[in-house]
C-alpha positions in Angstrom: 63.6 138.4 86.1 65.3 135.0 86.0 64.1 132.6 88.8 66.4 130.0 89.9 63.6 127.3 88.9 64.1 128.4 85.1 67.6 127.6 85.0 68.2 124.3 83.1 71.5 122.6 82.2 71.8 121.9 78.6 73.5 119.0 77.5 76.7 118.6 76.0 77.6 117.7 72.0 78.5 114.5 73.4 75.5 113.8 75.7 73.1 115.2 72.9 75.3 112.6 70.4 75.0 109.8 73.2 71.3 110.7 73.5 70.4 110.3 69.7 72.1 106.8 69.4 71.4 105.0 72.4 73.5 101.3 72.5 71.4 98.7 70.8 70.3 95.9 72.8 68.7 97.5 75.8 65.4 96.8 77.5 63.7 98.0 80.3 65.7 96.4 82.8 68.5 98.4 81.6 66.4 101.6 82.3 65.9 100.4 86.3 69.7 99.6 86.4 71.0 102.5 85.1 68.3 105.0 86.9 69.9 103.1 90.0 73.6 103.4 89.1 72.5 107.3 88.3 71.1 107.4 92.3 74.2 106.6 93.6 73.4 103.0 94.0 76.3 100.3 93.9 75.1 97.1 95.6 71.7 95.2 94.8 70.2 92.5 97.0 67.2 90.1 95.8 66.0 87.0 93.8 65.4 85.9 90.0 62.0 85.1 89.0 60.5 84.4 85.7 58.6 87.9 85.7 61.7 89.4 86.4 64.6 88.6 84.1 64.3 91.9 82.4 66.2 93.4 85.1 68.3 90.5 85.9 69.4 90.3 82.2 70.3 94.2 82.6 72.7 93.5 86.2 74.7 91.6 83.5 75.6 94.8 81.5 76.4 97.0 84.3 79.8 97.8 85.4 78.4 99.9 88.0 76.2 97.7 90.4 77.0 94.6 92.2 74.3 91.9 92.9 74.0 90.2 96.5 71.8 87.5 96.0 70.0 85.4 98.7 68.5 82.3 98.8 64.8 83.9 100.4 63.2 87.0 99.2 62.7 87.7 103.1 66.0 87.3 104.0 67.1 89.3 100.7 64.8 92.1 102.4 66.7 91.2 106.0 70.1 92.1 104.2 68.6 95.0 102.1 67.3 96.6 105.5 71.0 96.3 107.3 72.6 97.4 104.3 70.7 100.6 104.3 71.1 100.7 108.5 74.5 101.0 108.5 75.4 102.8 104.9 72.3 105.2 105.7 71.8 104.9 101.4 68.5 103.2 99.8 69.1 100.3 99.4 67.7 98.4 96.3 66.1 94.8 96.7 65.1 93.3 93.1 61.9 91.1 93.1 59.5 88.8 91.2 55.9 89.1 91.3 53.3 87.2 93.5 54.8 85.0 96.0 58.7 86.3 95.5 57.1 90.0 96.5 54.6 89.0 98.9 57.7 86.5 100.7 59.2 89.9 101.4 56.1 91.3 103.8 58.0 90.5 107.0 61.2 91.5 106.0 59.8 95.7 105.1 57.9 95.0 107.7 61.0 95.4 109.8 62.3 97.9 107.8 59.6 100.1 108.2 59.1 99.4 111.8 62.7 100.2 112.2 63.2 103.3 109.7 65.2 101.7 107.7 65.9 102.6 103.5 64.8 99.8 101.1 64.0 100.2 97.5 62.1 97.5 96.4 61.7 97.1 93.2 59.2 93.9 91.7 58.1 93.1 89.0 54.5 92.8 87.5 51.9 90.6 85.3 51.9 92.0 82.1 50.1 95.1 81.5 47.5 93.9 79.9 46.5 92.1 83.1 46.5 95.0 85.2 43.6 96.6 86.5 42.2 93.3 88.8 40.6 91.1 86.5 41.4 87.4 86.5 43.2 86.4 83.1 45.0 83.8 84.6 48.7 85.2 84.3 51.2 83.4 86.0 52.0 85.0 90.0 48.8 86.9 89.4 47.1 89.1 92.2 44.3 91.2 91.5 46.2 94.2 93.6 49.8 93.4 94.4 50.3 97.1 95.3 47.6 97.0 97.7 49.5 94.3 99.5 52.7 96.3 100.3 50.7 99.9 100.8 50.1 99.3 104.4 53.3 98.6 104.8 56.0 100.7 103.0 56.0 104.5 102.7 54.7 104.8 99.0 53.7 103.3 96.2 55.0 103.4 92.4 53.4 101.2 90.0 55.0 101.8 86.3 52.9 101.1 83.1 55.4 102.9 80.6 59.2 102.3 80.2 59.8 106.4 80.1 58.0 106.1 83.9 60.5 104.0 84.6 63.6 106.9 85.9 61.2 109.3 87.5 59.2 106.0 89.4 62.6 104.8 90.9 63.8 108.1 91.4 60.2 109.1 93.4 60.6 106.0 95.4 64.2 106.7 96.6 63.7 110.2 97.7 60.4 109.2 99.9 62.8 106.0 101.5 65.6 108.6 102.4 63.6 111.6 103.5 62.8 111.4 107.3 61.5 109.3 108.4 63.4 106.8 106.1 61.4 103.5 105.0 60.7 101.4 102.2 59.5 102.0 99.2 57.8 99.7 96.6 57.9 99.7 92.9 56.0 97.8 90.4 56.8 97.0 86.8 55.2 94.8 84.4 57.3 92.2 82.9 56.5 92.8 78.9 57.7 96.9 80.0 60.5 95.4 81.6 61.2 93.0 78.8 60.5 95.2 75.7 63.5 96.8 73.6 64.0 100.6 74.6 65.3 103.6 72.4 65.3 105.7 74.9 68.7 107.5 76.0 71.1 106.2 78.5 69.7 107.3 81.7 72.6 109.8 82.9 70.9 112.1 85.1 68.6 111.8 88.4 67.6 114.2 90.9 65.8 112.4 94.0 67.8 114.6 96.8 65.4 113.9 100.3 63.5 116.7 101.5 65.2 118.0 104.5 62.7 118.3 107.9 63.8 121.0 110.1 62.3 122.2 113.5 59.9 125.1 113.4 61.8 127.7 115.3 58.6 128.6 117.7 58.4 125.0 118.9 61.8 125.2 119.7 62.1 128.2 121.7 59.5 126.9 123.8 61.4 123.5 124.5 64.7 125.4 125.2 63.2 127.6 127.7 61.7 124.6 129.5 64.6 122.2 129.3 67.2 125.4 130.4 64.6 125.8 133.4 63.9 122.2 134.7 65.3 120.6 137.8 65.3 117.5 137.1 65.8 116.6 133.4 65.8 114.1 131.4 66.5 112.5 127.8 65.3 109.5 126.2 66.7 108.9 122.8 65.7 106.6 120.3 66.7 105.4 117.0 66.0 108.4 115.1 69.1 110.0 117.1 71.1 107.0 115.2 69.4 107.6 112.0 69.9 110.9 111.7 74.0 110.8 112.6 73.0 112.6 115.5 74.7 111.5 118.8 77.3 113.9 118.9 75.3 116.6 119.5 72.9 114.7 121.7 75.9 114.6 123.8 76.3 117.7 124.0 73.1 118.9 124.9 73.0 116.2 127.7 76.4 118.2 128.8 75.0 121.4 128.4 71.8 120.8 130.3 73.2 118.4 132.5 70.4 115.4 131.8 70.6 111.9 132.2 70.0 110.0 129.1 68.5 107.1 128.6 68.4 105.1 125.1 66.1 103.3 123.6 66.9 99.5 122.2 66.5 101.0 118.9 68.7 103.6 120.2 71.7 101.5 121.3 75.2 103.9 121.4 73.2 106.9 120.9 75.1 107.8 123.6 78.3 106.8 125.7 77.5 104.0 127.8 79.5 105.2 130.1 78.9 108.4 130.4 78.8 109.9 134.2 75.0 111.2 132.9 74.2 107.6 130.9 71.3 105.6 132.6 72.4 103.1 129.6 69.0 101.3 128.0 67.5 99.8 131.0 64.1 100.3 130.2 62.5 97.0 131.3 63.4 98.1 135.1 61.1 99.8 136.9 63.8 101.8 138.5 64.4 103.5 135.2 60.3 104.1 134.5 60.6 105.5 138.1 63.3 107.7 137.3 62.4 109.3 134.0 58.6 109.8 135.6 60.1 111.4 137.9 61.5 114.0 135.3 59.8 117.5 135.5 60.9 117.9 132.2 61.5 114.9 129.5 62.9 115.1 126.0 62.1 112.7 123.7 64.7 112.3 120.3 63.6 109.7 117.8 61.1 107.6 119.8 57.5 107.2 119.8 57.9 105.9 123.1 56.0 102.7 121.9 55.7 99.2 123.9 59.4 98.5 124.5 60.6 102.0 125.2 58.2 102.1 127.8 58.1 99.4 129.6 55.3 97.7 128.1 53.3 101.3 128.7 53.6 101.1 132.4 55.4 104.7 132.0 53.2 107.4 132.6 55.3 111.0 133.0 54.6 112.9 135.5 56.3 116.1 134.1 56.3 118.2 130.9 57.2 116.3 127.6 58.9 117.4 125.5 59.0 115.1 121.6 61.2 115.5 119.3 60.3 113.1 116.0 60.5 112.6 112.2 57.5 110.3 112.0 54.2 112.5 112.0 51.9 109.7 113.4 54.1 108.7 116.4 54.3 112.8 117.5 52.2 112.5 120.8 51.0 109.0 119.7 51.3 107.8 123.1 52.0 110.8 125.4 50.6 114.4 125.4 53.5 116.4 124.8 55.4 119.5 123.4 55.4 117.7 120.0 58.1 119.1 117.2 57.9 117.2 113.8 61.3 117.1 112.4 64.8 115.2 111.9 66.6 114.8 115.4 69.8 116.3 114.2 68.7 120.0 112.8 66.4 120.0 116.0 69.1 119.2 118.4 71.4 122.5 116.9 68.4 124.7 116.9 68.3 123.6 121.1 72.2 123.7 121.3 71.8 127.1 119.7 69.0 128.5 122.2 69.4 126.3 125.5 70.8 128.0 128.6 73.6 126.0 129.9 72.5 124.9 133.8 74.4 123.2 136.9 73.2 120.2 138.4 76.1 118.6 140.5 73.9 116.1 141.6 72.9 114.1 138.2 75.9 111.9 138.2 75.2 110.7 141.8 71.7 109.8 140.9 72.9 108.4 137.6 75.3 106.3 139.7 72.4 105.6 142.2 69.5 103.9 139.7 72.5 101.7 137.9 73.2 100.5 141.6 69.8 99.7 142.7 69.2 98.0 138.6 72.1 96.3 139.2 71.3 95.2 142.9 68.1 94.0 141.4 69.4 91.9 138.7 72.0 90.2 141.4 69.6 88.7 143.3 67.8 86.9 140.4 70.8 84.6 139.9 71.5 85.3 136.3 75.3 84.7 136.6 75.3 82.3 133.4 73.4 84.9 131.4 75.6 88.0 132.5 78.6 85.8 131.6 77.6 84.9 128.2 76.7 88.2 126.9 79.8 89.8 128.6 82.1 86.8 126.6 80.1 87.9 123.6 81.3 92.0 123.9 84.8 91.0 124.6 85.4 88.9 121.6 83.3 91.3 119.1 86.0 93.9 117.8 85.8 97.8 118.4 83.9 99.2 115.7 82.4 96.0 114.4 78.4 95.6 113.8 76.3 93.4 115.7 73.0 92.0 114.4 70.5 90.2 116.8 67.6 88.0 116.1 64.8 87.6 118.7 66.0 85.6 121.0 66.7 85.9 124.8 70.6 86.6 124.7 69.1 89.4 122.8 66.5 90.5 125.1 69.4 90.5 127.5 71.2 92.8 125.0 69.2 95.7 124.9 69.4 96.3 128.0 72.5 95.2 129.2 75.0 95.1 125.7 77.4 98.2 125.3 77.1 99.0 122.0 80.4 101.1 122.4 79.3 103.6 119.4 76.1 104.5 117.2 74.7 102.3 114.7 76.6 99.3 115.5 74.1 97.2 117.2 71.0 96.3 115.5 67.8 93.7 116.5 64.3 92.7 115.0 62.6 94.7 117.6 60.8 97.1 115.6 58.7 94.5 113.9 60.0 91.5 116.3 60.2 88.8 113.9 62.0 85.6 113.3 64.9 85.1 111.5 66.3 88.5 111.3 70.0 88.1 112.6 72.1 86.3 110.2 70.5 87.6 106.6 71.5 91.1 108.3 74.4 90.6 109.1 75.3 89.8 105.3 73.9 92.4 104.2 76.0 94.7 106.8 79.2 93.0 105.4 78.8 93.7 102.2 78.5 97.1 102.9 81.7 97.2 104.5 84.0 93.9 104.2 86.8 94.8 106.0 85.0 94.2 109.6 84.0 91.4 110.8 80.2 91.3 111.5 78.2 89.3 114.3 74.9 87.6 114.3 73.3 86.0 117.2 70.5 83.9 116.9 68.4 81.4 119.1 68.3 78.0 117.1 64.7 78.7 116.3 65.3 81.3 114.7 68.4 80.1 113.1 65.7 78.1 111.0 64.4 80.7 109.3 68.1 81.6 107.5 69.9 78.7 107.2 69.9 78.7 103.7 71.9 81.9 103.7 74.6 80.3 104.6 75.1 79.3 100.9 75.0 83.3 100.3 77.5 83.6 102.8 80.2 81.0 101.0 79.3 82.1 97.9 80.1 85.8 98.6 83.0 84.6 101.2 81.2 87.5 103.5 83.0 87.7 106.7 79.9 87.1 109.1 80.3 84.8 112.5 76.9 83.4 113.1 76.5 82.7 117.0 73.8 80.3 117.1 72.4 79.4 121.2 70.9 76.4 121.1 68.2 75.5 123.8 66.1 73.2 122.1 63.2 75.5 121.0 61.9 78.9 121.2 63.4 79.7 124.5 61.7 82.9 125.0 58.2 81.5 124.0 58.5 78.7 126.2 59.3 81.5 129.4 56.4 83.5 128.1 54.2 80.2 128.5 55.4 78.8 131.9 55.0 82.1 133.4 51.6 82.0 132.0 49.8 78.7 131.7 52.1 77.1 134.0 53.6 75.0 131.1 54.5 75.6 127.2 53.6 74.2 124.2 54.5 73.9 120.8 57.8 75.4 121.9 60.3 72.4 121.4 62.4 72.1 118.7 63.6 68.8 116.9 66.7 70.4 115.2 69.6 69.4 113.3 73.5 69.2 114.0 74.4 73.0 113.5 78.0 72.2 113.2 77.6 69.6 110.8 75.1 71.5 108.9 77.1 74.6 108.2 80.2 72.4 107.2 78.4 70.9 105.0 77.8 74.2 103.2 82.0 74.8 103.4 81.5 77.0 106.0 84.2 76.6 109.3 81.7 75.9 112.6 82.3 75.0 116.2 80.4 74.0 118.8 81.3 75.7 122.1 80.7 76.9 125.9 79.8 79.1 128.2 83.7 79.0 129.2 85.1 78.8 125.8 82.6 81.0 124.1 84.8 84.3 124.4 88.0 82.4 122.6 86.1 80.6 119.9 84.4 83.6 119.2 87.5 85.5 119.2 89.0 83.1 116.9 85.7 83.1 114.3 85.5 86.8 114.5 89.1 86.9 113.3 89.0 84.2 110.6 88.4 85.2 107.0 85.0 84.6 105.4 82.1 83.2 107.3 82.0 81.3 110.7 79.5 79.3 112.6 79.6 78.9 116.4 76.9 76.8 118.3 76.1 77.3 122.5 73.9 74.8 123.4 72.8 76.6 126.7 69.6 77.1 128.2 69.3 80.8 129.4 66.8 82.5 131.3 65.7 86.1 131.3 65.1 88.6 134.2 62.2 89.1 136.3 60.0 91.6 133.8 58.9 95.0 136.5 55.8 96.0 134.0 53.9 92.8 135.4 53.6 94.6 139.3 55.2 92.9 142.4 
């Protein structure tokens, strides 16, 4: 009996040729580049270091890969993350050892708060100096590994070059199977550095495991969605990740359920939608609402701090979760928990769930989005509404947005129309600084023919402004809205409201506009009434852009603090 596990393709003449006589001049650098170009892979972001020229020297002798290089290893990982957001492909972020890996922390940080598929790749001391004791190597830790392990999905540490394809390959398959993540590899610099005879790396298998629904679990849920009178959907970002929105919609349709999104959810689903409750989740109308629910499905979401108003949500019905990540599966609720990928568990419901009337979901739809809005009005936020309305009529259809943590952003996931899935993207999985602008490179060189948006408060403009040498350099077409309030406006909110005054919130800060000019890049300096036609005219503009809005904004009245 042949099994299908026994069948083995055998080389052609000319691959077995190509095998025996290898090109001369290869090392093992060449070995991660071509294992990479073999993936799939065709864009590279990171940093040179000393340990890791090996496969720097190899990017020169590729045809196949092209090299995005920043000016911080964090913001390298920033752009590595976006890239693999919007492409939904792993995407590779080249390292040196010691303080160029450990410089990346917050930036996978993100990315695995976020799901989001980045391949680092580092280099290592020598391999003689492995194993923890102190020789004195240059970058040396006594565990670099153990730095990144409770932080990215797995772990690959090479000590031999012919490790080298199946490491890489490993690593990519556990970023891109659900839940996607990043991955870390390790290679010592003499492996990376040492002549290799071995063949042309030509072919590598690293297809994701797929994660479907178990068909039990799913029977269950249909029965109690088809059967609830007053459903509801809250979907997060693993509807976005796993190209799913389309048939979220229609199960909405089908079972007639309001749907709410998550901020990591943004355009999951029509924001317009008679049955969209959009992503007002920091309104205690919405917790109201969905606890109201006598039945809620869950897509993508752990239902963590944000998507729950700060855990003031406490569901008063059945749950129903539906989620790729094992340890968020009823991390937070009790719950009809079903471990898999959002989209093959959305068929298998389409498939089983009976189709019910409910002419009265749009009216209540219509009637929390009233009484949100009604409570928004009366906090006298017109300046705030304004701006981030200016902002969504000068970005074009079908163009990314990428938001650092700053309060036109906090205004964003609630209020921004992200108009489709996976075009609006924030720090908020991991919530740090500096996220926005580094992204948005990334994003545009994935795809240059948009033009990409990142917003930033000038705080956190701080953290990137180096990039904007990466952005001249690469001529990537990224406007960089920077709102300037003179410090970290949302700190300074957080610290009022608190202590009855802030501190160590105020910024001293340079001229933004003269700043990026002097890095060749076109800036303006704007307001609340011009923003929407200097925007407009960045956003249109070839090659990178920097608008300043020195405005001091002000955020809503939070509901998860009581009366």
């Amino acid at each position: 009996m042949t099994h299908d596990h026994d069948l083995v393709l055998r080389p052609t003449e000319a691959q077995t040729a190509a095998a025996l006589d290898p090109p001369a001049g290869r090392n093992g650098g060449d070995l991660v580049v071509e294992t990479l170009a073999g993936l799939g892979a065709t864009t590279v972001f990171g940093l040179p270091g000393q340990h890791a020229l090996g496969m720097f020297d190899a990017l020169r002798r590729s045809s196949s890969l092209r090299y995005v290089g920043l000016r911080v290893e964090n913001n390298a990982g920033f752009a590595a993350d976006a890239y693999g957001r919007i492409t939904g492909e792993a995407a590779p972020l080249l390292l040196s050892t010691g303080p160029g890996a450990l410089t990346s922390l917050a930036a996978l940080h993100e990315a695995a708060a976020a799901s989001a598929p980045v391949l680092a790749i580092s280099s290592q001391i020598p391999t003689a100096g492995l194993g923890g004791g102190r020789h004195g190597f240059l970058h040396e830790l006594p565990d670099q590994a153990a730095s990144f392990r409770g932080v990215v999905k797995s772990v690959h540490t090479v000590r031999t070059q012919s490790q080298i394809p199946s490491a890489i390959a490993a690593a990519w398959k556990s970023a891109l199977t659900a839940p996607h993540g990043p991955v870390w590899v390790e290679i010592p610099q003499d492996v990376l550095l040492a002549e290799t005879a071995l063949p042309v790396v030509t072919a590598v298998d690293a297809t994701p495991d797929e994660l479907p629904p178990r068909p039990e679990l799913t029977a269950v849920a249909a029965h109690l969605l088809s059967h609830a009178a007053r459903p509801a959907i809250i979907a997060g970002g693993g509807v976005v990740r796993a190209d799913a929105s389309g048939k979220l919609r229609q199960l909405a349709e089908t079972l007639n359920a309001p749907v709410v999104t998550t901020f990591g959810g943004k355009g999951a689903f029509p924001w317009h939608h008679p049955l969209s409750l959009q992503s007002w989740l920091e309104d205690r109308h919405t917790t109201d609402f969905l606890e109201d629910a006598d039945v809620l499905l869950v897509v993508g979401s752990g239902l963590g701090e944000l998507s729950s108003n700060y855990h003031t949500f406490k569901p008063r019905g059945r749950v129903v979760q539906i989620e790729a990540d094992l340890g968020k599966l009823e991390s937070n609720h009790p719950a009809l928990g079903i471990h898999a990928d959002a989209r093959p568990a959305l068929q298998a419901l389409l498939e089983t769930v009976t189709p019910r009337e409910d002419p009265s979901a749009p009216d209540r739809v219509r009637d929390l989005l009233s009484r949100v809005s009604e409570r928004i009005a009366a906090q006298e936020l017109t300046l705030e509404q304004d701006v981030l309305a200016a902002v969504r009529r000068a970005l074009p259809a079908g163009s990314p947005s990428f938001w650092d943590m700053t309060i036109l952003a906090y205004w964003a996931w609630s209020a921004f129309d992200a108009q489709a899935p996976n075009l609006m993207h924030s720090a908020q999985g991991a919530g740090g600084l500096g996220y926005g602008f580094p992204a948005a490179l990334g994003a545009a060189a994935a795809d240059p023919t948009r033009p990409v948006l990142a917003v930033s408060g000038d705080g956190g403009a701080l953290y990137s402004i180096a990039e904007l040498a990466t952005a001249r350099q690469h001529g990537l077409p990224v406007t960089w809205l920077i709102v300037d309030d003179g410090g970290y406006g949302i700190l300074r909110e957080y610290m009022t409201g608190a202590f009855g005054e802030a501190t160590a919130t105020e910024l001293s800060r340079p001229d933004y506009v003269a700043l990026a000019e002097s890095f060749g890049v076109p800036a303006v300096r704007t307001s609340p009434e011009t923003l929407e036609t200097d925007l407009t005219k960045a956003l249109t503009a070839p090659g990178p852009s920097v608008v300043v809005l020195p405005a001091l904004l002000r955020m809503f009245t939070p509901t998860h603090l009581g009366d």
